[in-house]
C-alpha positions in Angstrom: -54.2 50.1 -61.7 -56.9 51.3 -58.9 -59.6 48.2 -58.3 -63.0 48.9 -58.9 -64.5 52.0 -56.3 -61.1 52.8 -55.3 -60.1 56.5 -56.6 -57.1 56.8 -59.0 -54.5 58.8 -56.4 -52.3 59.0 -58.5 -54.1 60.8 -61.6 -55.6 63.0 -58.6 -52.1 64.3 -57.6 -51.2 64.8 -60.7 -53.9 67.3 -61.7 -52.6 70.9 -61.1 -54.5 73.0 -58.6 -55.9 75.9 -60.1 -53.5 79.1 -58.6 -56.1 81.0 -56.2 -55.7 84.7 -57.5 -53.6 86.9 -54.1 -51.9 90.1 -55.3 -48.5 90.6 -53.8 -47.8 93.4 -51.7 -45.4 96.1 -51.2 -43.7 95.9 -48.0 -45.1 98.8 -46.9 -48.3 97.0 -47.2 -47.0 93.8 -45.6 -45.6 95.8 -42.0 -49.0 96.9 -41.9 -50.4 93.4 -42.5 -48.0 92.2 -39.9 -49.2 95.3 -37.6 -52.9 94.7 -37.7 -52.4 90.8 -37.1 -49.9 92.0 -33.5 -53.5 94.1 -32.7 -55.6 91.2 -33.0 -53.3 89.1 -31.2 -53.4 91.7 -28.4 -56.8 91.4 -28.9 -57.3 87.6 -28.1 -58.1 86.8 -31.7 -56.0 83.6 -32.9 -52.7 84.7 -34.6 -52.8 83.4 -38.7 -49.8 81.1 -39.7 -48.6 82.8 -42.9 -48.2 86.5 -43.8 -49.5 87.9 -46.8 -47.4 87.3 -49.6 -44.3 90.8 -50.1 -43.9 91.7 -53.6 -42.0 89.1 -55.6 -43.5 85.9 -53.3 -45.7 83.2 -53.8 -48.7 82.9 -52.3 -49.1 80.3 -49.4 -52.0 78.5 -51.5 -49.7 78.4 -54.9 -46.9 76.4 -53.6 -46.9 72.7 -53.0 -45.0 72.4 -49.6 -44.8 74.4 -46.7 -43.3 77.7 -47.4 -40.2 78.4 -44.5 -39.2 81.9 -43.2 -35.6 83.0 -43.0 -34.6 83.3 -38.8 -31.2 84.7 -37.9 -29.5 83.1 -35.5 -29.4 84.8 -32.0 -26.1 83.4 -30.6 -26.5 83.0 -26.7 -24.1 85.1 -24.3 -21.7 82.3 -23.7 -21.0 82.1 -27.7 -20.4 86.0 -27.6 -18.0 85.5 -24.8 -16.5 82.4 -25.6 -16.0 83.8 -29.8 -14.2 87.2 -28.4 -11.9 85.2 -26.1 -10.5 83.0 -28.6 -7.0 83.6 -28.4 -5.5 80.2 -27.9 -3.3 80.1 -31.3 -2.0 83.6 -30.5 -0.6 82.8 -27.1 1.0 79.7 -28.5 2.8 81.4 -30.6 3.8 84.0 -28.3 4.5 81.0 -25.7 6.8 79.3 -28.8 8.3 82.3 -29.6 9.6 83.0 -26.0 11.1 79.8 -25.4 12.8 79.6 -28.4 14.7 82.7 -28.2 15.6 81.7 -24.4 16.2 78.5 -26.2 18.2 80.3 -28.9 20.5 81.9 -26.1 22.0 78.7 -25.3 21.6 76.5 -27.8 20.6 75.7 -31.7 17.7 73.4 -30.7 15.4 76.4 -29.9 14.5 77.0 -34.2 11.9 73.9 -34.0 10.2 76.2 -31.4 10.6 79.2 -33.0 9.5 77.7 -36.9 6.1 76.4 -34.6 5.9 80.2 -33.3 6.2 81.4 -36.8 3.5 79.2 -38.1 1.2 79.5 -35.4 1.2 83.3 -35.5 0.7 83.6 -39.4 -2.4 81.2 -38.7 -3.9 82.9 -35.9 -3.3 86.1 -38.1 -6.0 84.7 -40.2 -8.0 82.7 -37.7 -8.7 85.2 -34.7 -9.4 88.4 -35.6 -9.8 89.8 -31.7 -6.6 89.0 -30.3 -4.8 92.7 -31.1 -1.6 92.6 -31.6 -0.2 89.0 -29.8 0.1 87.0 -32.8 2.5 89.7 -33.5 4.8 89.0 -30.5 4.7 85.6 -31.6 6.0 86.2 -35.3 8.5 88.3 -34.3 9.7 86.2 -31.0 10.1 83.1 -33.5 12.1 84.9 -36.2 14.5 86.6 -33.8 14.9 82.8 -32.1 15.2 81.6 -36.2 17.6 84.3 -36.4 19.6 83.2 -33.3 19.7 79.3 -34.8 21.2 80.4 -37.6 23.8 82.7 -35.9 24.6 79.1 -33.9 24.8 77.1 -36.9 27.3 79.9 -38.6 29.3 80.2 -35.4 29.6 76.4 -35.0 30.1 75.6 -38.6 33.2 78.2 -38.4 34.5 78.4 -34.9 34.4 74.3 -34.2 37.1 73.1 -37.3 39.2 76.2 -36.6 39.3 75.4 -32.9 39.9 71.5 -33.4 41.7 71.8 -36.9 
């Protein structure tokens, strides 16, 4: 309860302001707005805050906080650069799938490297969309060193108890 010469604030802020009366404009209307207020900042008159209201907005008067404005991003030349050159899944996979069909030549323990080369060439399918066509060497480096694991495990499954048996 307010004390005695002390306003009720609260009653105040409840009280809705009456609407002040701003037709909306076509955006037609609102480029030219925006036009005439670039001439009288050319001018030297001081810029106003708000633009008129487009068709379909409030006015600046009718709402209760500060309206905001949609800006885009504008991503800085080293983001450009640095986005396109992301090819660091796909050259892992390529790098996997390489050394586990050298790996493959000799010995079964190259189909960890080529399951890793398989995976991280289906995820850089996915992930990097710049990268042409090296996931692809990847995928098909690890399932030709897959491939040779399995052609290890058949020829030492059969060969080895015929040999010693």
């Amino acid at each position: 309860m307010p004390q005695s010469g002390q306003p009720d604030t609260r009653a105040e802020r409840e009280q809705p302001r009456p609407p002040t009366a701003v037709p909306a404009q076509s955006r037609a209307q609102a480029r030219a707005a925006e036009a005439e207020a670039a001439q009288r900042a050319a001018a030297g008159d001081p810029p106003h805050l708000t633009r008129p209201p487009v068709a379909g907005e409030l006015a600046y008067e009718s709402t209760i906080t500060a309206p905001t404005e949609w800006v885009p991003y504008v991503y800085t030349t080293a983001e450009i650069q640095t986005h396109a050159a992301r090819r660091g899944l796909s050259v892992a996979a390529a790098v996997c799938g390489m050394l586990g069909v050298l790996a493959g030549i000799f010995v079964i323990w190259g189909v960890p490297l080529s399951v890793a080369a398989v995976v991280l060439a289906l995820v850089a399918r996915f992930v990097e969309h710049r990268t042409g066509g090296l996931w692809i060497v990847g995928l098909v480096s690890g399932l030709v060193g897959i491939l040779m694991g399995v052609l290890w495990f058949v020829v030492i499954t059969q060969m080895v108890p015929a040999y010693y048996g």
